[in-house]
Phi, psi and omega in degrees: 000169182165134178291342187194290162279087202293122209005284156292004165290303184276339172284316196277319172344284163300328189278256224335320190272326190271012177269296194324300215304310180259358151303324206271352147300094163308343193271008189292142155276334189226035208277152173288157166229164179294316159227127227271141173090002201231140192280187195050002218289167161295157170272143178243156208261120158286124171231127221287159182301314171291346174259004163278351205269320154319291182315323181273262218287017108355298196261315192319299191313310194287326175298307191303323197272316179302320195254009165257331204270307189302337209266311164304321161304308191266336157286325158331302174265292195302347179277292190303123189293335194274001174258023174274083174253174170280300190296328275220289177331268185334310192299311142350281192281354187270291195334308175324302215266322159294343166285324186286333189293303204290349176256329198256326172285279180318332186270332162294338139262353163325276176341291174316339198252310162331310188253341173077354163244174192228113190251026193240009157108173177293278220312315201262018148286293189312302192280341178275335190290341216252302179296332192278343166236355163259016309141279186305307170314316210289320196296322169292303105044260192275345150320287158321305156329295183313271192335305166333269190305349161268338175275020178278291186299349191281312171315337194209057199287318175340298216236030162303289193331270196303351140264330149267083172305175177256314153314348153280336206263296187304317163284323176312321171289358144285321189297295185307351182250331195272339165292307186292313213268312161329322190268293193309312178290321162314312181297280192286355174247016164260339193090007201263005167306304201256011185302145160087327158222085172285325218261340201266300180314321188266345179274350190239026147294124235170121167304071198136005188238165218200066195234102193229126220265138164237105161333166180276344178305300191289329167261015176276302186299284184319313154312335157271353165288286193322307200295326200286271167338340155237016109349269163345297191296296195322320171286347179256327144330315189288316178274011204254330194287333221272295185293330173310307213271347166303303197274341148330312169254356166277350209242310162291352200260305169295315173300329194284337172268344164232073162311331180262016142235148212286318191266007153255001169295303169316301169319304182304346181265342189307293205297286160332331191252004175248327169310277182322290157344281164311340154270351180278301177337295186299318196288354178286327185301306176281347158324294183296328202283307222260012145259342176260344191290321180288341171282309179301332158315309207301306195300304186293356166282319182300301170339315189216047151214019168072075177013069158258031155294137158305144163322314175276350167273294204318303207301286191323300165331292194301322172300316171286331176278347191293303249272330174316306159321337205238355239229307194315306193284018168269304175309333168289313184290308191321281178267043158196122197302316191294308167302316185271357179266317190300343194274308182311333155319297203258350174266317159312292203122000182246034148275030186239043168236152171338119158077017175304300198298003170234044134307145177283130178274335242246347203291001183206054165250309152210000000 
């Protein structure tokens, strides 16, 4: 994914200047190309068998986690009937777009950050940069939905259902993916990404490179989409915790004085399973903000100081925001109960038994 560059973009940038930089020593004895014999090819950067084998089982690790991990969250909810929620949905559909990073992104840029070169052709250059920041958007995106939608539920959960439908929650789940794919695809495949630096474009064409230009305009503007939308989330999280803990104590306040009826016993179990919801939610929301924020500073830095990031910091940005994708459905097991007996459920196996999908998730919970 990517905010101004998409990854793999600003990696051929750099690799592509730092190709000029050892074309122009007639005196190199030796250099690789990405492809030998072929004229125009890119310079490929050498690096020893052993300093690959971190970085790959890394990437690996990360990749593995995104496209294994995602795939239990969304069977999780659609198979268990008690996670058919409006959020539960959103949460899903966030799951969808992280799987999609780890199958469509992650292993093609591994391969790129390893080998330093791009060996998969312009055209599936173009469409992995286009998936690769929409991707990222969609995911913010559905972030922003989420926040939403708890700071819907925090006044009230009783009377959540009727204020958050599962038809607003399926449009939110349209809005995030049909924008992003729409604003990305539009950019790069009108070309209106590179107005203004053709000669930047044509100097870093090259076989084997993978270099898609984003103007200082277009990432100035994508940097106030990001900043603003997370914004947004932060502040309605902030306030969704603020009114949870308001109502947390209007609720013991009230069991303290009548403890023997049932339906405020309920509300409290009510409150609680939504409180636990909401922190699961939030801590994904900070996740995300503390895997994307150092590449989106970078990217908006490169942009208007001439890339001057080192390689090996950028590989770090870009892996920490890919690593977000692989991070979540961990964080679901982690902190959130429901999530982590459904998940234990399809990996026992005994979600392949009869009537599985209406066990109780809810029974030592609440």
């Amino acid at each position: 994914m990517s905010l101004s560059f998409p990854p793999t973009a600003e990696a051929g940038i750099q690799q592509a200047s730092l190709s000029r930089t050892m074309s122009s020593n007639l005196s190199q004895p030796a250099l690789l190309l990405c492809y030998e014999n072929v004229a125009g090819s890119c310079i490929k950067t050498p690096y020893s068998a052993g300093s690959q084998v971190g970085p790959c089982v890394g990437f690996g690790s990360g990749t593995g986690l995104a496209v294994f991990g995602n795939p239990l969250v969304i069977i999780s909810v659609l198979h268990f009937r008690q996670l058919h929620s409006p959020a539960n949905f959103l949460v899903t559909s966030l799951a969808c777009t992280d799987f999609l990073v780890g199958v469509t992104v992650m292993p093609f840029s591994m391969v790129r950050s390893v080998e330093s070169c791009w060996y998969f052709g312009a055209t599936f250059c173009t469409l992995h940069s286009c998936c690769d920041a929409a991707f990222c958007y969609s995911s913010l995106f559905h972030l922003c939905f989420i926040s939403v939608d708890r700071y819907t539920v925090a006044p009230g959960p009783l009377a959540y259902p009727i204020k958050f439908t599962v038809s607003l929650s399926g449009i939110c789940i349209g809005v995030s993916w049909i924008l992003p794919m729409m604003y990305f695809g539009a950019m790069l495949y009108t070309g209106v990404n590179d107005n203004g630096m053709e000669s930047l474009v044509s100097a870093l064409n090259c076989v084997g490179g993978c270099q898609i230009v984003v103007n200082r305009d277009w990432v100035l503007i994508d940097f106030l989409l990001f900043f603003i939308l997370t914004l947004i989330m932060v502040i309605l999280h902030s306030k969704t915790f603020l009114v949870a803990k308001q109502q947390a104590v209007k609720i013991e306040s009230t069991l303290g004085t009548s403890s023997e009826l049932s339906s405020e016993s309920y509300k409290a179990r009510v409150a609680k399973r939504e409180r636990k919801a909401a922190k699961t939610l939030g801590v994904t929301a900070v996740a995300f903000i503390i895997c994307w924020l150092p590449y989106t500073v970078d990217a908006l830095i490169d942009a208007f100081m001439g890339f001057i990031t080192p390689t090996y910091i950028y590989e770090i940005c870009c892996w920490g925001a890919y690593y977000n994708s692989a991070i979540n459905p961990v964080i679901y097991a982690l902190f959130y109960p429901l999530f982590r007996k459904a998940i234990n459920l399809i990996l026992s196996g005994k979600v392949l038994k009869d009537s599985s999908s209406t066990m109780s998730l809810f029974l030592q919970e609440v």
